[in-house]
C-alpha positions as CSV (number, residue, x, y, z in Angstrom):
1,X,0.0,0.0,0.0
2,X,1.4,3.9,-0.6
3,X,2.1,5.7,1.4
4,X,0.0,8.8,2.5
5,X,0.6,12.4,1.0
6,X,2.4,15.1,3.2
7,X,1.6,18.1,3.4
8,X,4.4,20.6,2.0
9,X,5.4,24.0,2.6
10,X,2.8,26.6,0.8
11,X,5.1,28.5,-1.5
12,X,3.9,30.3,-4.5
13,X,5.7,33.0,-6.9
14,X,8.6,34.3,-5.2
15,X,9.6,30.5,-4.8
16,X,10.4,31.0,-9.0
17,X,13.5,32.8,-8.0
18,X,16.5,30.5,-9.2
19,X,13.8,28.2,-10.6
20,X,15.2,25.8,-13.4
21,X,14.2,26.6,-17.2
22,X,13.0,24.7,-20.0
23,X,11.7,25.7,-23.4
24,X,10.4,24.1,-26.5
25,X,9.1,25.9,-29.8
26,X,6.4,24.0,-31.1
27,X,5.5,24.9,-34.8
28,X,1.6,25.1,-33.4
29,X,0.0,27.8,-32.2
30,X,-0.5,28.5,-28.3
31,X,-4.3,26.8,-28.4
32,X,-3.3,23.3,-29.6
33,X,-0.4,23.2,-26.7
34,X,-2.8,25.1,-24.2
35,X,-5.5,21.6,-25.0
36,X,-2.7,19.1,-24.3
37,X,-2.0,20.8,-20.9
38,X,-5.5,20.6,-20.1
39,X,-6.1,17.2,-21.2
40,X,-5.3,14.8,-18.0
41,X,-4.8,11.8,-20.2
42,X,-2.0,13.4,-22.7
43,X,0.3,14.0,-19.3
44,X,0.7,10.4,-19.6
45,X,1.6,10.0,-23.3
46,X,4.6,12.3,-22.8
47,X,6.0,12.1,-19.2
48,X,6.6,9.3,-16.9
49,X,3.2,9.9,-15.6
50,X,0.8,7.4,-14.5
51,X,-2.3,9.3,-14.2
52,X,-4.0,12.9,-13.9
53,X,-7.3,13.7,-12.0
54,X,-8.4,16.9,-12.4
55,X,-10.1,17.5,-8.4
56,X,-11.8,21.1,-9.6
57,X,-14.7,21.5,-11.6
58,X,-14.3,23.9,-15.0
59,X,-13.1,26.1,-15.6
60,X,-10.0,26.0,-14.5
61,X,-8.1,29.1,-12.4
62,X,-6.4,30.1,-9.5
63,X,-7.6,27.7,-6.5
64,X,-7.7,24.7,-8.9
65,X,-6.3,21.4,-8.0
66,X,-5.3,18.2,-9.7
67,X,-3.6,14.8,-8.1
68,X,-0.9,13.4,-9.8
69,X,0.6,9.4,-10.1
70,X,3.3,8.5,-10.7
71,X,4.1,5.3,-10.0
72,X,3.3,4.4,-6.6
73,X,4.0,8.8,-5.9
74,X,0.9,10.9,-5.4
75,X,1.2,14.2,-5.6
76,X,-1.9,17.0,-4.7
77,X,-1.2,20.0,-7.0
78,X,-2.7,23.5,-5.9
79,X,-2.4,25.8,-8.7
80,X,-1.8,29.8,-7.5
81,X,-1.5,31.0,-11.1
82,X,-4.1,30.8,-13.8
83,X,-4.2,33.2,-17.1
84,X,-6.2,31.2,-19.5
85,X,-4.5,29.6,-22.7
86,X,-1.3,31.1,-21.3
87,X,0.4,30.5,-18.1
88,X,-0.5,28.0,-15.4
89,X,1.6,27.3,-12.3
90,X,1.1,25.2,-9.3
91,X,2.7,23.7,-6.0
92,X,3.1,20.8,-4.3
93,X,0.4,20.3,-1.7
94,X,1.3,17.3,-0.3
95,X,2.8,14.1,-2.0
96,X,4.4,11.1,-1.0
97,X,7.9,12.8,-2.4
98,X,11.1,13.2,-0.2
99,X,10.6,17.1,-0.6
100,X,9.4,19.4,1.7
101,X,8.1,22.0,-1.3
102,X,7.6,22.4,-5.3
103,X,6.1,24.1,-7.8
104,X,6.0,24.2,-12.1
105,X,5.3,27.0,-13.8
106,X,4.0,26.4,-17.4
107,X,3.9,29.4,-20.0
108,X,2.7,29.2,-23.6
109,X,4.1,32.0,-25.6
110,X,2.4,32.6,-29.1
111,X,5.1,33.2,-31.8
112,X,5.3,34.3,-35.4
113,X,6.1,30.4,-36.0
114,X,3.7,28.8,-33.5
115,X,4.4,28.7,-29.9
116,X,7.0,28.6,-27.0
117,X,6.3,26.5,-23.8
118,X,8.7,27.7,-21.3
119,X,8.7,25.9,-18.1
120,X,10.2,26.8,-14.9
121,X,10.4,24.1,-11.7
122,X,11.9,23.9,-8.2
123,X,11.9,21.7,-5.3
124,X,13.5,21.9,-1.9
125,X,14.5,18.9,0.3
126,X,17.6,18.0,2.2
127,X,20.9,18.6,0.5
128,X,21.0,17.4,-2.1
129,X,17.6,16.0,-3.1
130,X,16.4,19.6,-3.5
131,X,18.7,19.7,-6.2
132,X,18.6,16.0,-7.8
133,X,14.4,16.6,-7.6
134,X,14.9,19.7,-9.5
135,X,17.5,18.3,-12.0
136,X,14.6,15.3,-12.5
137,X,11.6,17.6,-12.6
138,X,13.6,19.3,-15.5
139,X,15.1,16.7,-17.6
140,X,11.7,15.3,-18.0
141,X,10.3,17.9,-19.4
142,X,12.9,18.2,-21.3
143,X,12.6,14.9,-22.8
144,X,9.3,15.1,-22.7
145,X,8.3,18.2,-24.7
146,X,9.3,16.7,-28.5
147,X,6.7,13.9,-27.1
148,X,4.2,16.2,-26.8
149,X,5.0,18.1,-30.2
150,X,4.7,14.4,-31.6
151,X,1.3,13.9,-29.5
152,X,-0.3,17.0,-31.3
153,X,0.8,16.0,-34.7
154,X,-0.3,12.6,-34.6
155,X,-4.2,13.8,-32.8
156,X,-4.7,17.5,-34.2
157,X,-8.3,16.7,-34.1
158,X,-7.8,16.1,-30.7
159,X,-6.1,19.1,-29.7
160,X,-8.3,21.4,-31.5
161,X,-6.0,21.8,-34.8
């Protein structure tokens, strides 16, 4: 049986400062990439995830909150910044994680092109976990984001193209 979700630190903006960055231009425009973020079962075509529950009722905004799998982790998100088909950003509630706070900030950027998504992440734990937890958050995405650019061509229906 898993373990039972602790409650982390509340931490919010000011907890960006020194967060890690990723970006990815996507040659889609910001609505396509905007559905995928919204859409609890792509989380799990292009990250290690097991599953996403959306716990909030639409729309979506400030105050909303999701649970997270993976694997035998849970993780309660609280999001504490909302601008429709643009930026959403959330923290760690509680999970079963060694950290003791995190958030991701995801931004979608409309460009001459398509879009950017530029993500920003940060956990704290003991020295160095903080760290390694960061690094991980970040390499995922990383490897992740061409996954998702492959996701949206494969299902443009699906993401509104």
């Amino acid at each position: 049986m898993a373990s039972q979700p602790r409650a982390h630190k509340t931490v919010g903006e000011d907890y960006l400062a020194g967060a890690k960055q990723v970006s990815h231009t996507f040659p889609f425009p910001a609505k396509a990439v905007w559905a995928a973020l919204l859409d609890g079962d792509a989380w799990t075509e292009w990250l290690p995830i097991t599953k996403v529950t959306w716990t909030s009722p639409k729309p979506f905004g400030v105050g909303t909150t999701r649970t997270v799998e993976v694997g035998a982790a849970r993780i309660e998100e609280a999001f504490f910044a909302w601008e429709e088909g643009k930026r959403m950003a959330f923290r760690f509630a509680a999970s079963t994680l060694p950290v003791s706070a995190a958030v991701e900030d995801y931004r979608v950027i409309e460009t001459v092109t398509g879009c950017e998504l530029r993500w920003a992440g940060r956990a704290s734990a003991i020295v160095p976990l903080g760290f390694l937890v960061t690094q991980q958050l970040a390499g995922g995405i990383k490897a992740g984001l061409p996954k998702l650019e492959a996701l949206i061509k494969s299902e443009p229906a699906r993401f509104g193209l």
